[in-house]
C-alpha positions, 0 to 999 in steps of 0.5 A: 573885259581888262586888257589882260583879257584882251590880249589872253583872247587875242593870243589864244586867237593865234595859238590856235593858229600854230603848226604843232612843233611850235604850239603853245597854251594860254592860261588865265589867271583870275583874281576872286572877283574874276577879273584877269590879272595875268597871262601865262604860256606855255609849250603844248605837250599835246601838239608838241611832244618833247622838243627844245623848249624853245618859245617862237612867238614872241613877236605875237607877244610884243605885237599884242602887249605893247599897244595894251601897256601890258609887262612880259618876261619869259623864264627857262624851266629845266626838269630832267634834262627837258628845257620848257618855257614859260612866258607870264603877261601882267 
């Protein structure tokens, strides 16, 4: 398992654990051999409904990337007036 499995079991570990108006998903990208090579969240509409966009964990982020060495940037995404967030780990 590469860290970026790691830190995708370990953020899906505390997304579980979100109240719903702050709730997100976590998506793994995987490359041809199924090796983890990027980490993308983004709001759970499910749990959320339509709310601010608004990302509230980004201090599970840090806590979780920054022993791995791994890189994060987080981007706005407007779409008809709805703001959503999306963060991408790698």
């Amino acid at each position: 398992m590469n860290k970026i499995a790691i830190a995708a079991e370990l953020l899906k570990e505390r997304a579980s654990k979100t109240i719903d108006a702050t709730a997100y998903c976590v998506e793994v990208e995987k490359d041809q051999e199924g090796n983890a090579t990027r980490i993308i969240l983004y709001e759970d509409e499910e749990r959320r409904g339509i709310t601010d966009g608004t990302f509230y964990h980004m201090e599970d982020v840090v806590a979780i990337c920054h022993p791995l060495h791994l890189n994060f940037w987080i981007s706005a995404i407007v779409e008809d007036g709805v703001a959503t967030f999306e963060v991408n780990i790698y």
